[in-house]
C-alpha positions in Angstrom: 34.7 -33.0 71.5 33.1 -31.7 68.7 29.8 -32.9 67.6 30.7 -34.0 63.3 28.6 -32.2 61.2 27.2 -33.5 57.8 26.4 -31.7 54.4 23.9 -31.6 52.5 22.3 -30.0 48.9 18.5 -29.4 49.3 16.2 -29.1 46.7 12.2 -28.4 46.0 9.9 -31.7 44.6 7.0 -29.3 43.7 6.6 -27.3 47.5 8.1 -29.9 49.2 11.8 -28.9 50.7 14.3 -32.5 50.6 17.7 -33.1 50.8 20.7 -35.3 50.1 24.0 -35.8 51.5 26.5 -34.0 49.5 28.6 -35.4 47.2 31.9 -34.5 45.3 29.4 -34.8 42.1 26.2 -32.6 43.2 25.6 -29.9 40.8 22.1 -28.6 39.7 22.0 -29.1 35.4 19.5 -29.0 32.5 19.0 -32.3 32.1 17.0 -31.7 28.2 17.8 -35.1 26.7 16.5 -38.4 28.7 17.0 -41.6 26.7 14.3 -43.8 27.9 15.0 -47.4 28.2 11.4 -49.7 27.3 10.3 -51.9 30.2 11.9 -50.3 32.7 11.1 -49.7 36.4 8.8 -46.6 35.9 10.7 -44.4 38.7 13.9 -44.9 36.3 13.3 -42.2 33.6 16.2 -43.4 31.3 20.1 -42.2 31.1 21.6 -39.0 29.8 25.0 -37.6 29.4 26.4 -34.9 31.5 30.1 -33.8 31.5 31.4 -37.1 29.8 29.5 -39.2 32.4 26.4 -41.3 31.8 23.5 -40.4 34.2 20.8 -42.5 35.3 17.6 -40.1 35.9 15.6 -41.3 38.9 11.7 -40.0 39.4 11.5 -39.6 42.7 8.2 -38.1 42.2 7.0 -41.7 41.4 8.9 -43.2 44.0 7.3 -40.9 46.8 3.9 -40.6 44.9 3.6 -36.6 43.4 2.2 -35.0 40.8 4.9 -35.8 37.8 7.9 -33.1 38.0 7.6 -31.4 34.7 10.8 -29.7 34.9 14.6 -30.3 33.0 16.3 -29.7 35.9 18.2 -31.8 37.5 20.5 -32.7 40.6 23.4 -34.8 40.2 25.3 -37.4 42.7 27.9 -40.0 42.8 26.5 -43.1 44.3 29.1 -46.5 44.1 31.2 -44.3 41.6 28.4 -44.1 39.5 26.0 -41.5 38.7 23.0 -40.4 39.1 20.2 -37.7 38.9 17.0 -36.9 40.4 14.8 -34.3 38.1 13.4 -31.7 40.6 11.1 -29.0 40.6 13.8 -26.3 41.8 17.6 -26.4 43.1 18.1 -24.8 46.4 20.7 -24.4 48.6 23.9 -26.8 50.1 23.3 -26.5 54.3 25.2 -28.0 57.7 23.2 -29.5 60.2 24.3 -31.1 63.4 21.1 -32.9 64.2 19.0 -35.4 62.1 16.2 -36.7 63.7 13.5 -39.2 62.6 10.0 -39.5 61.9 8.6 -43.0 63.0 5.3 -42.7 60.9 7.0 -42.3 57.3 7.6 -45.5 55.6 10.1 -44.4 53.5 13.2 -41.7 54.3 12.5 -41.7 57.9 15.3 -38.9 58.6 14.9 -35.5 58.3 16.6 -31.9 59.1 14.5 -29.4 60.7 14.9 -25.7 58.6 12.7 -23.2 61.0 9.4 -24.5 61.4 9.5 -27.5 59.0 11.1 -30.9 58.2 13.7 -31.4 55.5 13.4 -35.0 54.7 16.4 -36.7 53.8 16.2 -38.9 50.4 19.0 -41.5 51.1 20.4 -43.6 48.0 20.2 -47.0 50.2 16.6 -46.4 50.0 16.2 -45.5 46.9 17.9 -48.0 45.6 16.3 -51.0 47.9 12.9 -49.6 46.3 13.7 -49.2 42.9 16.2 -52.3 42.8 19.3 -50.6 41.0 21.1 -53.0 42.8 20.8 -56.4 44.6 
């Protein structure tokens, strides 16, 4: 039988290679407007509108503790039929992989692809979303 393979976009967080399952919605966009909303969750960086959708930004540079990403770029997904961003240093490539494995001694986004000689670690919306508490 064949072993299901699963999809995914990767992209760069300063030097740091991660990935996300792909989506019917992942595209890499110049995300130059961000409409901050006051007293929010600081890993939220606001909304923005992209292709007649509105976009909730996500830092994940906050959320995994880096230097803040000072780039407009962004990478788009669908997550509950709504949408979503994360601003990233660089967009990279889509890629198959047969195998995830995990890494005990992370306490966040424990899975991860291996791409040669290093880890891909694989930013999963569930926990995103139980961190930043999008929803309940």
């Amino acid at each position: 039988m064949p072993k299901k393979l699963d999809k995914f976009v990767t992209f760069k967080l300063h030097d740091q290679l991660y990935a996300i399952h792909l989506t019917t919605a992942s595209q890499f966009f110049s995300c130059e407007y961000i409409l901050s909303i006051p007293k929010l969750d600081d890993r939220l960086a606001g909304i923005t509108y992209h292709n007649g959708q509105l976009v909730t930004v996500l830092r994940m540079d906050k959320l995994l503790g880096l230097e803040p990403i000072l780039s407009q770029r962004a990478l788009l997904f669908n997550y509950h039929d709504e949408y979503y961003a994360f601003l990233v240093s660089a967009g990279q490539d889509t890629l198959t992989a047969g195998n995830i494995f995990r890494d005990h001694s992370q306490k966040i986004f424990k899975t991860y692809l291996k791409n040669k000689s290093s880890r891909i670690y694989i930013l999963n919306p569930e926990e995103i979303f139980s961190a930043v508490k999008i929803y309940d």
